[in-house]
C-alpha positions, 0 to 999 in steps of 0.5 A, a space after each residue: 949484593 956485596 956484603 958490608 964490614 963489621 967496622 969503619 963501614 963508610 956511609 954516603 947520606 945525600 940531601 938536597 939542602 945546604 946542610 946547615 939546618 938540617 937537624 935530623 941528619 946532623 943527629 943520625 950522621 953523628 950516630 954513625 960517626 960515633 959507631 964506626 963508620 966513616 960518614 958523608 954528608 951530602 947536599 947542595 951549595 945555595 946562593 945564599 948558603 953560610 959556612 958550613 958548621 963545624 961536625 965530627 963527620 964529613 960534609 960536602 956541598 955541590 954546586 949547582 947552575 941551576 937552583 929551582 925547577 925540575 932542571 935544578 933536580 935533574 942536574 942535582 941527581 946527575 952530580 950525585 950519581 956522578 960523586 957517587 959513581 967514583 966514591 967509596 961508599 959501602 952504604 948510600 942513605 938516600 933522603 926523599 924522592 928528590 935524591 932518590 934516582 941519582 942515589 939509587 942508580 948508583 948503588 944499583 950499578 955499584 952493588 952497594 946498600 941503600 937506604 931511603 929516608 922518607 922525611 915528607 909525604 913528598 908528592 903531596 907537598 904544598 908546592 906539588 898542589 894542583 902540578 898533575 905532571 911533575 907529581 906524576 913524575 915524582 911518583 913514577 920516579 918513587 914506583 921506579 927507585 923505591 923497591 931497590 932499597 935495601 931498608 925504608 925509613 920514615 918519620 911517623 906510623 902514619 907515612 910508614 902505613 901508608 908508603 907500605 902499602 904504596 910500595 908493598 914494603 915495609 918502613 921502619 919508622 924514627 921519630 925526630 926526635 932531639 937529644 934529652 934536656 931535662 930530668 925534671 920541671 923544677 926550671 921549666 917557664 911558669 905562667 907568672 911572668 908576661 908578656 907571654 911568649 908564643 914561638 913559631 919555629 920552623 920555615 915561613 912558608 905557605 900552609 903554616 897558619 902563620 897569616 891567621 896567627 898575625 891576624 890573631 895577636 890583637 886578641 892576645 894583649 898579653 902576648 908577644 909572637 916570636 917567628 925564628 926562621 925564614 922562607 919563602 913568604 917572610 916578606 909578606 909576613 912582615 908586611 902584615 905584622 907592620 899593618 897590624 895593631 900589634 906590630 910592637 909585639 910581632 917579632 921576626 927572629 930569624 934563621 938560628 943556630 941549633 944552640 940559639 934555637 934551643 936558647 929561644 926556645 925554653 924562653 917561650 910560654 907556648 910553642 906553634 905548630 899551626 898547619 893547613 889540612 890541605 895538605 896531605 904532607 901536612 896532614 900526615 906530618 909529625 914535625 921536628 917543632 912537636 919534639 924541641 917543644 915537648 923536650 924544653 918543657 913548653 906545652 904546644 899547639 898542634 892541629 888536630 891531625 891523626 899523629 898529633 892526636 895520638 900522640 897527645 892522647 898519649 901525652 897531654 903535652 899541648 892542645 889543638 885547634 880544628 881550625 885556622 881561624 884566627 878567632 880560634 887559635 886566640 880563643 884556645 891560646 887564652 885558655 890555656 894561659 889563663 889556666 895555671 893548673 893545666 899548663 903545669 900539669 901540660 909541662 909535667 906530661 912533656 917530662 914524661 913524653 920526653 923520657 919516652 921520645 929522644 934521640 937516645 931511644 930513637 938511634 937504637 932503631 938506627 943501630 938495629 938497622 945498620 947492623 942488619 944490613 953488616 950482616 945481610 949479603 
């Protein structure tokens, strides 16, 4: 195997988004720009794709025919092993199962490193339920690509244990986490002025509590539910908050920028996590959303999910529910905002998780592992 530059190593990161929201990779590509390396950034250019935004690393965008489907992940790895083929890189970073083949033949015939970055638990994503073939596809493409990687990486403990025993290899895990806001609680959102403000970041797809949290907001007259994102069941979202009896405090923000994100965010009493268990993705994931929460100093409902649990053991920064009914998601959310003590002492344990999990903490590992693989031949 070929052995890496000490300086100006340059990177190759493939994704199969458009780019612009993908917050992880903006950090971990910023990162590696700042640490000597000459970084890519790649990923696909949808029908609806905005300009591209401004970074201190390169981006590229391919075009697509197709942009659904198993023809549109065929022809998408195609075109990245093809860029790959005739690009300087001195490490690939492979980002899920659906860059993975292209990213990896590459790098097999090249001779160059390659890392994988698990960011989901991606045969059992929703849209994958109760698809026999293309799950078995995916799988026998992991099985396939999987062991020629140089490094592993994944977002939580949970998925780190369990690929590593999927694929006897270990992965190295980083957390999502965003970059550090506060120092202290001194300018954090108190419990005296209404309406309440419950935020949901995030898509708006199938499996995300969002029907039940709806149907939820009449029994919350305090409060006001703010929905910042888009996806794939936004229309019906809205068609249910235009039949409830709470409709003038249902609003839809839609797609944000990062810095407006941020914005909305510390303007929010509450933050929702809600998810479905069906889902083994969902199960086992441990969301952006938790971390953004957590470092603007909102407490947060979660599910009662292994690494939410943990993690709230840890730090009381929120609460969970057992269920999605919407009787229960109501009946927690009262509680808490009907106890002054508790939120303040919930805004203080995020503080303290925040000074443990950040961005700051998390790119040591990164630093660890690109330093291994300088060095490794």
């Amino acid at each position: 195997m070929a052995v890496i530059s000490q300086k100006s190593s340059k990177i190759t990161c493939c994704v199969s988004n458009d780019l612009n929201q993908d917050q992880r990779m903006h950090r971990i590509c910023k990162f590696l720009t700042v640490n000597d390396c000459v970084v890519n950034l790649i990923g696909r250019k949808k029908p609806d794709s905005l300009p591209l935004n401004a970074q201190i690393f390169n981006q590229l965008r391919l075009n697509c025919f197709f942009h659904k489907g198993p023809v549109f992940y065929f022809e998408y790895n195609l075109r990245l092993f093809w860029h790959l083929l005739f690009s300087k890189s001195d490490i690939i970073y492979s980002v899920d199962y659906d860059t993975l083949p292209g990213c990896a033949l590459a790098a097999r015939i090249k001779g160059k490193k390659l890392i994988f970055d698990a960011h989901e638990y991606f045969t059992e994503v929703p849209e994958l339920q109760g698809k026999t073939v293309k799950k078995l596809i995916w799988n026998l493409a992991a099985k396939l690509f999987v062991p020629l990687c140089d490094v592993c990486i994944t977002v939580n403990q949970s998925l780190a244990d369990i690929f590593s025993k999927k694929f006897n290899k270990s992965f190295y895990v980083i957390y999502n986490a965003p970059e550090k806001q506060y120092s202290d609680h001194r300018f954090l959102p108190a419990l005296d002025k209404k309406p309440y403000v419950l935020l949901y970041q995030g898509m708006l797809n199938q499996g995300r509590g969002l029907e039940a949290m709806i149907e939820a907001m009449p029994m919350l007259s305090d409060c006001e539910l703010w929905l910042a994102g888009d996806g794939d069941i936004a229309q019906k979202l809205k068609e249910l908050a235009e039949n409830s009896p709470a409709k003038d405090r249902i609003h839809f923000k839609g797609w944000q920028n990062h810095e407006n994100l941020k914005a909305l965010t510390k303007q929010a009493t509450l933050g929702l996590n809600l998810l479905e268990k069906d889902s083994l993705n969902y199960y086992y994931s441990l969301a952006n959303k938790f971390f953004d929460y957590l470092h603007a100093g909102i407490p947060a409902v979660h599910m009662d999910f292994p690494e939410y649990r943990k993690k709230l053991d840890e730090f009381e920064t929120g609460i969970t529910l057992s269920d999605l009914q919407s009787a229960t998601i109501a009946g927690h959310i009262k509680n808490l905002i009907t106890d002054n003590t508790k939120y303040k002492a919930m805004q203080a344990a995020c503080i303290k998780a925040a000074e443990k999990y950040n961005w700051e903490a998390e790119s040591l590992k990164l630093l660890q592992i690109l330093e291994k693989l300088r060095h490794s031949s």
